[in-house]
Each structure stands twice: as C-alpha cells, then as structure tokens.
C-alpha positions as CSV (number, residue, x, y, z in Angstrom):
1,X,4.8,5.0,58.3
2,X,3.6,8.3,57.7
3,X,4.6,9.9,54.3
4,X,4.9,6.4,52.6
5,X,2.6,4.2,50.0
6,X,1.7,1.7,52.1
7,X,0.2,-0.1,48.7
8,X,2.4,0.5,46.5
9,X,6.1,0.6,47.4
10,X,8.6,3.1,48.0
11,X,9.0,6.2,46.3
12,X,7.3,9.3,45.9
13,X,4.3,9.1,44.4
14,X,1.2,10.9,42.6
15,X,-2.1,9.6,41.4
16,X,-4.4,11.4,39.1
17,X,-7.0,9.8,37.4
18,X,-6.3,6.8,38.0
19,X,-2.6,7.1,36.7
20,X,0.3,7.2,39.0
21,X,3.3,8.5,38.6
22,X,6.7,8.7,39.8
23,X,8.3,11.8,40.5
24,X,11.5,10.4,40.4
25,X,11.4,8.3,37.2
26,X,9.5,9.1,34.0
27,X,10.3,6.0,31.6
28,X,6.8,4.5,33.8
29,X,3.6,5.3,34.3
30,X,1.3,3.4,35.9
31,X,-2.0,3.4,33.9
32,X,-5.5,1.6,35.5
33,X,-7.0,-0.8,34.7
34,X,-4.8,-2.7,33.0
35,X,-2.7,-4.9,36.0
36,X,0.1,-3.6,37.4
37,X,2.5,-6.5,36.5
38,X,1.9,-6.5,33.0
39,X,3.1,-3.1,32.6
40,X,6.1,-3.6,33.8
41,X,6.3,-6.9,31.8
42,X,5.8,-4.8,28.6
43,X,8.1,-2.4,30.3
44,X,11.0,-4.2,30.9
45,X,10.6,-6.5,27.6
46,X,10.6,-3.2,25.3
47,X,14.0,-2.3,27.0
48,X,15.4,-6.2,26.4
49,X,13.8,-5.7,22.9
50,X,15.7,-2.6,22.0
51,X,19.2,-4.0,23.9
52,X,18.6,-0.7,26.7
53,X,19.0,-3.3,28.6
54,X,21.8,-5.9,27.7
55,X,21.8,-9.4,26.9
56,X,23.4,-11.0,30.2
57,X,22.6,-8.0,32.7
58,X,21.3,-8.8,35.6
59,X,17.3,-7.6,37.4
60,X,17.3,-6.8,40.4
61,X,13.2,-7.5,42.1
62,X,14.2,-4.8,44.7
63,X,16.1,-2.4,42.4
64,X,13.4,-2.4,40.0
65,X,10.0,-1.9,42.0
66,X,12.2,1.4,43.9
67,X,13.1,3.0,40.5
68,X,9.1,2.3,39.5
69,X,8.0,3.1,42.9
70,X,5.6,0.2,43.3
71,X,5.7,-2.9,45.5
72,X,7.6,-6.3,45.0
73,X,5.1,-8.2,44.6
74,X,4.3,-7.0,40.6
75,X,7.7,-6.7,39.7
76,X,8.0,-10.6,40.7
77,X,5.0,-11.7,38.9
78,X,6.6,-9.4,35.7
79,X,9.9,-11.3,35.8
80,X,8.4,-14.8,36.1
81,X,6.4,-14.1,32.8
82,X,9.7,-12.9,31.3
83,X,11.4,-16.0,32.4
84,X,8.3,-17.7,31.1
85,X,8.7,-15.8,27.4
86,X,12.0,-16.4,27.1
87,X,13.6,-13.3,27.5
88,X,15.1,-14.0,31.0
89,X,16.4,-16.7,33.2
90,X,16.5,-17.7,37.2
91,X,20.3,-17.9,38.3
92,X,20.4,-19.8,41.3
93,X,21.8,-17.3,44.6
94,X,21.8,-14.3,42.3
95,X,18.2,-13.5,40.4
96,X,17.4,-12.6,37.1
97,X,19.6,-11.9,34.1
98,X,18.7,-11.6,30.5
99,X,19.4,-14.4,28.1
100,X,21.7,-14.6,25.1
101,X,20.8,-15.3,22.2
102,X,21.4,-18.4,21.4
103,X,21.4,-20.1,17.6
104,X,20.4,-24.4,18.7
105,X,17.8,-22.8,20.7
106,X,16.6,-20.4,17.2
107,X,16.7,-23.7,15.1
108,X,14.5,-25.6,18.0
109,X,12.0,-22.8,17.9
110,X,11.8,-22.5,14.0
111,X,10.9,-26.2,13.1
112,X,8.3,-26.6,16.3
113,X,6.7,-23.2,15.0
114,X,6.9,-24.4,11.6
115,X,4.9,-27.8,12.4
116,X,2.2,-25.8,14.5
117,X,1.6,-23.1,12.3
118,X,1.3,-25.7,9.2
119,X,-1.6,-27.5,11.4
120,X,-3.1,-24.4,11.8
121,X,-3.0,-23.3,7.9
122,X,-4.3,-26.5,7.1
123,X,-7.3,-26.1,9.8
124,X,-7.7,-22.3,9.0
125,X,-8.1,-23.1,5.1
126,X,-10.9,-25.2,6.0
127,X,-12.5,-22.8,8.9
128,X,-11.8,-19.1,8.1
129,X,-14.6,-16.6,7.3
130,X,-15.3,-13.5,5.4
131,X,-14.5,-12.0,8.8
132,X,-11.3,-13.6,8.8
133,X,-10.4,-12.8,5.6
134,X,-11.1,-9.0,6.5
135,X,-9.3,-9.4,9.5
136,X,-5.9,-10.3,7.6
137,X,-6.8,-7.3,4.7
138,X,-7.1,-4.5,7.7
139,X,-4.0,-6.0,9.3
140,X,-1.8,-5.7,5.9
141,X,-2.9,-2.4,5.4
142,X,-1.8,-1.4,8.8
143,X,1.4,-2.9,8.1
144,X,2.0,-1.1,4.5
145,X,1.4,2.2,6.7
146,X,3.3,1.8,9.1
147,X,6.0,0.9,6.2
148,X,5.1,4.1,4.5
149,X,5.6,6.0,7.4
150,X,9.3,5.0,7.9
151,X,8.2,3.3,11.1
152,X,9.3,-0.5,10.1
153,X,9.6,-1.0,14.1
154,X,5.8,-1.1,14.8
155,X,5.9,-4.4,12.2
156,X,6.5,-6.2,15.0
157,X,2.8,-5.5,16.9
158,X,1.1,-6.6,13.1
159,X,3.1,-9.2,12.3
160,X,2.0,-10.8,15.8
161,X,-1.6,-9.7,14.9
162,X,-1.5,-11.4,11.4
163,X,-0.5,-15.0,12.7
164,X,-2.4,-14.9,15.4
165,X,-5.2,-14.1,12.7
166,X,-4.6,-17.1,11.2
167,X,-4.3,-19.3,14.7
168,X,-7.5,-18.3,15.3
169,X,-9.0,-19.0,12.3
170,X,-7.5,-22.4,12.8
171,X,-10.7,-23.2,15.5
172,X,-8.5,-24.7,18.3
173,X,-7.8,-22.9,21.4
174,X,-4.8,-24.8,22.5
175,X,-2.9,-24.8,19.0
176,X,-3.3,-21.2,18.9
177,X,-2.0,-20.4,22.5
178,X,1.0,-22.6,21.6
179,X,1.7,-20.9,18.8
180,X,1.5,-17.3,20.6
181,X,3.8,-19.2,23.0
182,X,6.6,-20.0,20.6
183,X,6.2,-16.0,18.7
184,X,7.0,-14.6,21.9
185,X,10.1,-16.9,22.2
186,X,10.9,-15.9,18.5
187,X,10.9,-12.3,19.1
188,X,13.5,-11.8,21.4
189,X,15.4,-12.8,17.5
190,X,13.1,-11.4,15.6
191,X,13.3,-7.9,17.0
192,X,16.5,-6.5,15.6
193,X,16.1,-7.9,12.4
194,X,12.8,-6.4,11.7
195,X,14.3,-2.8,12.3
196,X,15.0,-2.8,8.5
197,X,12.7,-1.7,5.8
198,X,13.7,-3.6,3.5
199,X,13.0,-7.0,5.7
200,X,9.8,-5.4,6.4
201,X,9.2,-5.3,3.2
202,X,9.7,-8.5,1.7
203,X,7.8,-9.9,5.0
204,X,4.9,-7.8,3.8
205,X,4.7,-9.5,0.7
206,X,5.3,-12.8,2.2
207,X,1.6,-11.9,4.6
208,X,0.1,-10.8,0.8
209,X,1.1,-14.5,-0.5
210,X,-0.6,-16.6,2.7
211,X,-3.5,-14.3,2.3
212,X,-3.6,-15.0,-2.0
213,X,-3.3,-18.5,-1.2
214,X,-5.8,-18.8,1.8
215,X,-8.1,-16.8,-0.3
216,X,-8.1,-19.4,-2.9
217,X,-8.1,-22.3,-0.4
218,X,-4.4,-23.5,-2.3
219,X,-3.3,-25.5,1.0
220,X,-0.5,-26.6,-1.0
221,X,0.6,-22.7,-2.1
222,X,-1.0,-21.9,1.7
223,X,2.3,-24.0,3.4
224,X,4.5,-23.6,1.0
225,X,4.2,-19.8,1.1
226,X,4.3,-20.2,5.1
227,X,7.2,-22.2,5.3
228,X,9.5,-19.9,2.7
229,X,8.0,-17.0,5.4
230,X,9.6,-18.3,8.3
231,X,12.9,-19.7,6.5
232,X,13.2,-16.1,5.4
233,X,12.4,-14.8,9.1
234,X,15.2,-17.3,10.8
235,X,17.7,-16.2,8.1
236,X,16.8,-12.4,8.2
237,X,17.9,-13.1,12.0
238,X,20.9,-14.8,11.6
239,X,21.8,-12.1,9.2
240,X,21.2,-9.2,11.1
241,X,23.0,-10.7,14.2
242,X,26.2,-11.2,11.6
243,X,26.0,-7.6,10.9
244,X,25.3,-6.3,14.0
245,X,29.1,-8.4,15.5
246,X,31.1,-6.7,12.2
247,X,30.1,-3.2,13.7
C-alpha cells in the first residue's frame, strides 16, 4: 500500500543512519544492529521496572507495535522473553499482563539463587584469575561512582555485572546462565529497593567483602559473606515494599 512500511509496521516512519524513528512517539528509537525485539524487551521492562507501567496492566501485541511503529512480529518475540524473565504472564483469551509481586515466589527464588551462587563461589575460588580479580575491582569502582554521583539507580546494571563476574569465573557455562536466569527473576524485587542510597551503599560494601574474601581464597568468609548479601537483598525488598503500601 503506497505510503506504508511494508517491513516495519504501521506508523509514520523515518530512517536515518540506520536509526528509525517514530514521528508520533519519542519514548523509542529503533537503533541497528542490535535486534529489533530486544529493544523493545529492554523497553518495555524499564517501564515495568520503574512501575510506568503497573503491576497487573495489561500488553496489548497490536497496541504496542502501532505506538512503536514496527511490525508484530518483534513485539511478540519481546513479550515472550518478558514472560520468560518473569516480569509478565500469558492470560488465557486476553494476552499479557504484568505480574505482582509475589512474596512465596521471592522466598523460592532467594534459596535456589542462594545454592547456585554458593556452587559458583566455591568453583570461582578455585578458578578465578588476576583478570578476574580486575574485573570485580573496575566493577566496584563503577559502582562507588555511580554512588557518588547521586545516581544509586544505575546500581542495578553493576550489581548484575559483579555476579555475573563471579559466575563466570566459576568455569561452567550452564551454572552461570542459570544463575543470570534467576537475577533477572530477582529484579523485578530488587528494583525499587535499590533506589536508595543508603541500600546501595551497604550493598557496596557487601561486593568489597566477596571480593576480600575471594582475594584471600577464605571459601568459608567467601559464602558466608555471599549469603548475609543476599539475606540483606531479600529483606531490603520486603522492606521497601512495606514502605512503599504505608505511602
């Protein structure tokens, strides 16, 4: 049809560069070469992230590729990874909505985490190198500017970096993809906690410990420093959730 996208969905469109655009809507922009349906994953999971868009609300596939201006068939592929992460589930006869958060399901992902991420310690203790080490240094410094800078919001992006640090340090492929898998079922919690400095900051220190320890290949202090982490991280969340229903 003359005067449409054929490619890429309804909409009015530019490209330039290799970025399109939609006239219409700015909150996108569609940036090459990086797929299209993992844009609009990290699009749509920032807006569950920050509560723009509401635990229980519903996605529409349609709705959303029109406001983007792109095809279905992204969008689609975006939700089932969202479904896949946790932050959304399939309702049978009406789509998408986004899930609550829900505490038995916080307690199930805390003690699986807890057992993986010990394995890995215990690997990584026995495998990491100077690299490694390095690695986790440039990632806490990143963190204690980002801190500095009254930005405790980007801790999020370094405190995925630092434990996939250490999963990968652990040697084994398939422990370190689950435990990515069961971070990004975490965050959805994790997320609203971590807007205050002052959890940032005691999680900094927390990182400093499991690097002291790991330094000094202590796999005792290595586990015991991980576990108090993540004890703190599931209370921090059940904390912040308190506060945020007395507002």
């Amino acid at each position: 049809m003359p005067g449409t996208d054929q490619t890429t969905g309804p909409g009015n469109r530019e490209s330039k560069g290799g970025r399109m655009t939609n006239r219409h809507d700015k909150t996108l922009v569609i940036d090459q070469p990086v797929p299209i349906r993992k844009q609009v994953y990290e699009h749509l999971r920032n807006k569950i992230l920050s509560q723009e868009i509401e635990p229980s609300s519903r996605l529409v596939e349609a709705q959303i590729a029109h406001e983007i201006g792109i095809s279905r068939t992204p969008v689609r592929e975006a939700l089932h990874l969202l479904e896949k992460d946790g932050f959304i589930e399939s309702i049978p006869r009406v789509g998408y909505k986004v899930k609550q958060l829900d505490w038995d399901e916080l307690d199930q992902i805390f003690e699986i985490r807890r057992i993986n991420e010990t394995l890995a310690c215990r690997w990584a203790i026995q495998k990491i190198d100077t690299r490694g080490i390095k690695a986790l240094e440039r990632n806490l410094t990143h963190t204690r500017q980002v801190i500095d800078r009254g930005e405790p919001n980007l801790f999020l992006k370094f405190d995925e970096e630092f434990h996939e640090i250490l999963g990968h340090a652990s040697g084994s492929k398939h422990l370190l993809e689950l435990c990515k898998q069961l971070r990004r079922l975490m965050l959805r919690y994790r997320a609203a906690s971590l807007r205050n400095i002052k959890a940032v900051e005691i999680a900094l220190e927390e990182h400093t410990r499991i690097l002291d320890f790991l330094k000094k290949r202590d796999a005792e202090g290595l586990e015991k420093a991980l576990v108090e982490h993540l004890v703190f991280s599931k209370e921090d969340i059940r904390r912040s959730a308190l506060l945020g229903s007395e507002k």
